[in-house]
C-alpha positions in Angstrom: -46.2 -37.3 -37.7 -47.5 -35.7 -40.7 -48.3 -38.7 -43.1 -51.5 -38.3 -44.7 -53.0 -41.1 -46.3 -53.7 -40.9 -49.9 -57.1 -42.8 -49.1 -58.0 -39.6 -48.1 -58.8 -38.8 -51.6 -61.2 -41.4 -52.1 -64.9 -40.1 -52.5 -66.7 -39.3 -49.3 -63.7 -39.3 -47.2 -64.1 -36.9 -44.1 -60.9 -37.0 -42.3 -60.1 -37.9 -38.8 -58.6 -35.4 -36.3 -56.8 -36.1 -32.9 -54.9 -39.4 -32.6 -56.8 -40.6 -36.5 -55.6 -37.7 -38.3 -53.7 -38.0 -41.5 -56.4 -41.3 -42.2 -60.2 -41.0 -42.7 -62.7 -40.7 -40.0 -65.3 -42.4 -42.6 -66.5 -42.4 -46.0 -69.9 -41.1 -45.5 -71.5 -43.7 -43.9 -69.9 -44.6 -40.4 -72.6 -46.8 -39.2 -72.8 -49.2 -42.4 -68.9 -49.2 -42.7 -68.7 -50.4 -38.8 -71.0 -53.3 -39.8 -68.9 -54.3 -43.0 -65.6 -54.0 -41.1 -67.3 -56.3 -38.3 -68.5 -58.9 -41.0 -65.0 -58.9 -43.1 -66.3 -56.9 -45.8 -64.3 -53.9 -45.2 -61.0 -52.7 -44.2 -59.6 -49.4 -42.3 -56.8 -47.0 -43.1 -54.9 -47.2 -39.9 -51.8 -45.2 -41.5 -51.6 -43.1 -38.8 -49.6 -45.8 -37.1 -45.7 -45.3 -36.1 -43.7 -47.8 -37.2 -40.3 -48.7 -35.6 -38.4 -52.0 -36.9 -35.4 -53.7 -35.4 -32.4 -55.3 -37.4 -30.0 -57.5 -36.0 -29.5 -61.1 -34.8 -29.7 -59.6 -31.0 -33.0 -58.7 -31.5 -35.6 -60.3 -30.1 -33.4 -61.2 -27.1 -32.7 -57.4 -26.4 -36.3 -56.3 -27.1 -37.1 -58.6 -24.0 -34.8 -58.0 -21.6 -36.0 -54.7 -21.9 -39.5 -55.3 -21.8 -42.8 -56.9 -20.2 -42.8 -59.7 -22.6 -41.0 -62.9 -23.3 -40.6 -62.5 -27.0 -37.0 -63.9 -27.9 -38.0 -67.0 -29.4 -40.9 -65.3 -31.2 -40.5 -67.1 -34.8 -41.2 -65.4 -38.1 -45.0 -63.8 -38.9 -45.7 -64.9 -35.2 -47.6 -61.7 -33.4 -47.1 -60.5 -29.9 -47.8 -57.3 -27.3 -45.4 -56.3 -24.9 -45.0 -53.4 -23.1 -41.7 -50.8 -22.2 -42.6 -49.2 -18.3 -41.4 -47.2 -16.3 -39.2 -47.9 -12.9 -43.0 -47.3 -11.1 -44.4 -49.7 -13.4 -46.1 -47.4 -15.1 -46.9 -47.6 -19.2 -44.5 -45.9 -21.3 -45.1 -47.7 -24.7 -47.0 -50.4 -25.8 -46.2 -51.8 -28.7 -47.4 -54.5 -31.1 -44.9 -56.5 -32.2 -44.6 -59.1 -35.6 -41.0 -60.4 -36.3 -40.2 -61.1 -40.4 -37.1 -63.6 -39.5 -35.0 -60.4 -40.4 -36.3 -57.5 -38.1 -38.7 -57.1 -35.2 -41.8 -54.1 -36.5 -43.0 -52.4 -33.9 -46.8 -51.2 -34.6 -47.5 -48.0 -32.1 -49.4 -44.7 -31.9 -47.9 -42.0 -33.8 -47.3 -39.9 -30.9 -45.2 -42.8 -29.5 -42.9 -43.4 -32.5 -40.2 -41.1 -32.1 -39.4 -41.4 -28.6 -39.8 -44.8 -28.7 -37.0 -45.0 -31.6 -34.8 -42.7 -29.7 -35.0 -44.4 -26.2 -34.2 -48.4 -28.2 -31.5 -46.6 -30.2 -30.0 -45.4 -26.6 -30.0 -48.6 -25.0 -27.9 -50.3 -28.0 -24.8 -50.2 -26.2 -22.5 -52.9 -28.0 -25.4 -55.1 -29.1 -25.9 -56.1 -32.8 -29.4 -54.2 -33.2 -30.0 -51.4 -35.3 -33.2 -49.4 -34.8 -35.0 -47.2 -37.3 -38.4 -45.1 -37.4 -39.6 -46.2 -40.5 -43.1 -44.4 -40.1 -43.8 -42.1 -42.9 -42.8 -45.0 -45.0 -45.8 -47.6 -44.2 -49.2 -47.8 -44.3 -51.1 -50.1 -41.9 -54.9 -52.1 -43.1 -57.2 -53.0 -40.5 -59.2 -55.8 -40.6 -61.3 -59.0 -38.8 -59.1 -61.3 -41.1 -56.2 -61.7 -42.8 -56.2 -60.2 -46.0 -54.3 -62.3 -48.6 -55.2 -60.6 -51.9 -51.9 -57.8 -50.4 -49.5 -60.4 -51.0 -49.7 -59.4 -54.9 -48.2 -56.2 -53.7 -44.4 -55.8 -54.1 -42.5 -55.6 -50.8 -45.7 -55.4 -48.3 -44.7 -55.8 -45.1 -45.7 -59.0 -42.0 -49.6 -58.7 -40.5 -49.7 -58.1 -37.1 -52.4 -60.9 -35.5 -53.9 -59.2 -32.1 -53.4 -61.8 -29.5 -56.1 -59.9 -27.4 -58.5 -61.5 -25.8 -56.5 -64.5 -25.5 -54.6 -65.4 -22.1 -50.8 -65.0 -23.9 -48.0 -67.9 -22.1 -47.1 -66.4 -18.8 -50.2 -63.4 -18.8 -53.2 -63.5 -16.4 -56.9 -62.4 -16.7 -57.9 -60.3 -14.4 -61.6 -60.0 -16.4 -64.6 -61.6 -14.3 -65.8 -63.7 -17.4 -63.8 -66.9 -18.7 -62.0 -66.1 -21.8 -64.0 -68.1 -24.0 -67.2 -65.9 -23.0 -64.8 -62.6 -24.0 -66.4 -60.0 -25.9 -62.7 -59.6 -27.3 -63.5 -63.1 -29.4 -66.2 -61.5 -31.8 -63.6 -59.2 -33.0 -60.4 -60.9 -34.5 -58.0 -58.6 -35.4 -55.4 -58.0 -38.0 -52.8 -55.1 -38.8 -51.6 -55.1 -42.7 -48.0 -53.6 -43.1 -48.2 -51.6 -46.7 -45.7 -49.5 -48.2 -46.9 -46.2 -48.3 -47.0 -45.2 -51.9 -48.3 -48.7 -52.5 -51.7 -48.0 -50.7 -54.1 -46.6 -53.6 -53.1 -50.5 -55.5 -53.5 -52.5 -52.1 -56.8 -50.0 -52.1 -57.8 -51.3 -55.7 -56.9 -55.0 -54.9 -59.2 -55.2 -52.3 -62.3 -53.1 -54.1 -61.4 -56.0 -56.8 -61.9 -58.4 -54.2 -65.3 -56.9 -52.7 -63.8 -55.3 -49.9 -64.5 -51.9 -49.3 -63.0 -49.3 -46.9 -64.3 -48.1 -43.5 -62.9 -45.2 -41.3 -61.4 -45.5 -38.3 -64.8 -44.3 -36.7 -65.6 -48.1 -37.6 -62.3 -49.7 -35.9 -62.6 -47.6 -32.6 -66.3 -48.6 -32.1 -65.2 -52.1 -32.6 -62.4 -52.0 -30.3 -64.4 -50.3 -27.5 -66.9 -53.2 -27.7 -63.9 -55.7 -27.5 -62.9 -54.2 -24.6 -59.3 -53.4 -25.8 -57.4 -50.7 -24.5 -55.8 -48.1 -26.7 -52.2 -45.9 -25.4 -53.3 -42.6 -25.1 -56.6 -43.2 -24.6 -57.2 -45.6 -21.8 -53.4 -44.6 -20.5 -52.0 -41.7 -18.8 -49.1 -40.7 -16.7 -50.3 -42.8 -14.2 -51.7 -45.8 -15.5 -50.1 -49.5 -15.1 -51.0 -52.5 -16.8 -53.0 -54.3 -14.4 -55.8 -51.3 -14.2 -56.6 -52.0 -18.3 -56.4 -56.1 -17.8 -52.9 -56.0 -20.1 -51.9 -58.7 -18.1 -53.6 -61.0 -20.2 -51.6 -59.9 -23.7 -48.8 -57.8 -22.8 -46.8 -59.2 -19.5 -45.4 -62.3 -18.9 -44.8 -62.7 -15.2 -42.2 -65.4 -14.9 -39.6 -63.7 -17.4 -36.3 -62.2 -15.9 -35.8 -58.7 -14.8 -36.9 -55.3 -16.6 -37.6 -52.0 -15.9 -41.3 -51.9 -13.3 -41.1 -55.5 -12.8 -41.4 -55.2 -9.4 -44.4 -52.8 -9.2 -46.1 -55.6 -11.9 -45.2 -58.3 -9.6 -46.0 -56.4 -5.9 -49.7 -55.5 -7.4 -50.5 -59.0 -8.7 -49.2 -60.8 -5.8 -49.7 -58.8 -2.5 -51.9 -55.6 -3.9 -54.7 -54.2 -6.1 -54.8 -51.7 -8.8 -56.0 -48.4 -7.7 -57.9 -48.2 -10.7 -59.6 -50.1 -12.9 -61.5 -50.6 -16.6 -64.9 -50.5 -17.4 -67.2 -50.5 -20.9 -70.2 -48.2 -20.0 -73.7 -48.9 -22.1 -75.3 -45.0 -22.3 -78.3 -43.7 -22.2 -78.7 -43.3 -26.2 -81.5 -40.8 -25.7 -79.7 -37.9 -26.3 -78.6 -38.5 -29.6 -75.0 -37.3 -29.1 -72.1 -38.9 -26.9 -69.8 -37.7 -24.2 -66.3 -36.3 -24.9 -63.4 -37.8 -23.9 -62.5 -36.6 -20.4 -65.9 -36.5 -19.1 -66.4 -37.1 -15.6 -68.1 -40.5 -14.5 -69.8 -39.5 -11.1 -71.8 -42.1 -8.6 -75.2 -40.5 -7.2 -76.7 -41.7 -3.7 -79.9 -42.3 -3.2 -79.8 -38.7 -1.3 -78.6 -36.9 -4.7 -75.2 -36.7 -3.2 -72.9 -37.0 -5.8 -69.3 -37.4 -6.3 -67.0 -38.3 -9.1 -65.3 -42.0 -9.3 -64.1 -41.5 -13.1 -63.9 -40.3 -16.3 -64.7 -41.7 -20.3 -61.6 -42.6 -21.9 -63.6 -43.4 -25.1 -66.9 -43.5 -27.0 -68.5 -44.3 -29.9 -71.5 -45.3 -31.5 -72.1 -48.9 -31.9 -74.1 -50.3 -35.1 -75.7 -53.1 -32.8 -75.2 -52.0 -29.0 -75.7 -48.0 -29.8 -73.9 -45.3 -27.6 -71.4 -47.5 -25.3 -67.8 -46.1 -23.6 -64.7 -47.0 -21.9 -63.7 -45.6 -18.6 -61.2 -45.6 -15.7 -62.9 -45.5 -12.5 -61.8 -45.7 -9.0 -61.2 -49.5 -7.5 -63.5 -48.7 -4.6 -66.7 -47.6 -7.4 -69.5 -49.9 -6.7 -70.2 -52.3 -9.3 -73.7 -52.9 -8.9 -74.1 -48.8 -9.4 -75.5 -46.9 -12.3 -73.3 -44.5 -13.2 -73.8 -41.1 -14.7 -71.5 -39.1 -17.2 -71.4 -35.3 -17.2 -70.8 -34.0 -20.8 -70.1 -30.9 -21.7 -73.1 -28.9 -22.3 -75.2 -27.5 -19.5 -77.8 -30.4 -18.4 -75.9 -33.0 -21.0 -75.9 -36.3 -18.6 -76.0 -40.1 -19.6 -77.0 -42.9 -17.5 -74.4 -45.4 -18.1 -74.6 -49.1 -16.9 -71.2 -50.6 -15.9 -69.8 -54.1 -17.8 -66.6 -54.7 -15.4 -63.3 -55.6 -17.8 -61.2 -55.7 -14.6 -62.8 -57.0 -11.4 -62.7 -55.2 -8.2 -60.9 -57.7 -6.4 -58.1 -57.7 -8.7 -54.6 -58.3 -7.9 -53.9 -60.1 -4.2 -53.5 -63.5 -5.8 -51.0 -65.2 -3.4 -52.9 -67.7 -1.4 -56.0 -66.9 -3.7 -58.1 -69.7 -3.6 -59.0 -70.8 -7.4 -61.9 -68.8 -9.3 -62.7 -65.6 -10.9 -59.4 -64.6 -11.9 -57.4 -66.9 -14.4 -53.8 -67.1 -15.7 -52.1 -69.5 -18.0 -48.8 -70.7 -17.3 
């Protein structure tokens, strides 16, 4: 993708690289913006989006026959997640989904956009769907609420609500806390569809109406501390839904057949995840944070070490300070302190484990009623 936002020529923007790039990392004040974003006083360039619609009265029907979710009688402006895996289950996209009464948008990473088009515009067949990657033609605003002030703008697009931490019809929680004591809850979450060239006047409309602009710095700090996975961060080639808790918003478990149904339904029911998710509070001492990839090790008593993990992502936190996301290994004790290797010679953090997924997760036939939670 090779959008780049013209927000990016706003004073003090310092662009984003990796996943971000094309928006702005921050606008000189990362700390301060995270805080605004977090009150409602701010909103984040998230143009590096892909977006993928889908025309046609077959829709929503088609959309989940081939997916995780139950979205056919999804009615206009209503939000959802659902998820497109593999035959082993395993994540392939995951994709947030908002439905206009005309077309279905689908909201994903920008690495996921064009495959995703091509694979729906394979499985067409004789339906009455037409798919299109519409990417490089919208802009997406972040925000903790709706922002109504972009309805001025000619032909914006539908907001996509984030139904996460909520327990969606048919999901199931596999976190160890009730949903109304979710971290998830502090941080509502809304995705603005804006034409691209329309993005310096929804950019003025909102200065006009007090709210400023934060980086996506801000957003990713905010979403770690929700607890909300991100594809390509929290994913890889081997990761299924019930190791990141997307159970809860993505997969409805009594819908009809798709593709890795059955490894979604023999996990829940008779297994565990081999995996699972945790937020990690670090050692803010050092001043800087670990990298992406960074091992998570578990150190005995003896000084034997060994590694259980590794940071998914980090960021610095304007109330909690340094704090992570990680994948570790079912078996990792969760009373343990763990440590993170970083990069540079002697660069450690103690990190202190908040469980998203429970260790006992999964096995839920003949579970007696307690930690974990579904809705029906």
């Amino acid at each position: 993708m090779s959008f780049v936002s013209p927000l990016l020529g706003r004073p003090g923007a310092v662009a984003a690289s990796g996943a971000d790039a094309g928006v702005a990392a921050h606008y000189g004040d990362p700390v301060r913006e995270q805080r605004l974003l977090a009150e409602g006083s701010a909103v984040v360039d998230l143009s590096f989006r892909g977006v993928v619609t889908v025309a046609g009265p077959d829709r929503l029907t088609w959309l989940t026959t081939l997916s995780s979710q139950q979205v056919s009688a999804l009615v206009p402006g209503q939000s959802a997640e659902l998820l497109l895996l593999s035959v082993q289950g395993r994540i392939e996209y995951d994709a947030r989904i908002v439905d206009d009464g005309e077309r279905a948008w689908l909201l994903v990473e920008a690495a996921e956009a064009e495959g995703l088009a091509a694979w729906l515009d394979s499985m067409r067949f004789m339906l009455r769907v037409e798919v299109a990657n519409v990417s490089d033609e919208w802009g997406v605003l972040g925000a903790t609420r709706r922002l109504e002030v972009l309805a001025e703008i000619v032909g914006v697009g539908p907001v996509w609500e984030d139904p996460w931490p909520h327990i969606a019809p048919g999901g199931y929680s596999y976190a160890p806390v009730p949903e109304q004591q979710h971290p998830g809850l502090e941080r509502p979450w809304f995705e603005h569809l804006v034409p691209a060239d329309q993005l310096g006047v929804a950019a003025a409309l909102l200065d006009a109406a007090g709210t400023g602009l934060a980086g996506s710095m801000a957003a990713e700090a905010l979403r770690i501390a929700a607890w909300r996975p991100r594809m390509g961060f929290e994913s890889d080639d081997k990761v299924i839904p019930h190791e990141l808790d997307l159970l809860r918003t993505a997969v409805h478990l009594s819908k009809g057949c798709y593709k890795g149904q059955e490894t979604i339904a023999r996990v829940h029911n008779l297994g565990h995840p081999p995996r699972r998710l945790v937020m990690l509070q670090l050692d803010g001492s050092a001043h800087t944070l670990p990298a992406v990839g960074s091992p998570v090790l578990q150190r005995a008593d003896d000084g034997a070490e060994k590694q259980v993990g590794r940071v998914t992502s980090a960021a610095l936190h304007y109330e909690m300070g340094p704090i992570a996301l990680a994948i570790v290994k079912r078996s990792t004790d969760p009373s343990a302190t763990l440590v993170v290797r970083g990069e540079a010679e002697g660069e450690e953090y103690a990190a202190a484990q908040e469980l998203i997924v429970a260790p006992d997760a999964g096995q839920v036939v003949q579970r007696p009623a307690g930690l974990l939670r579904g809705q029906p």
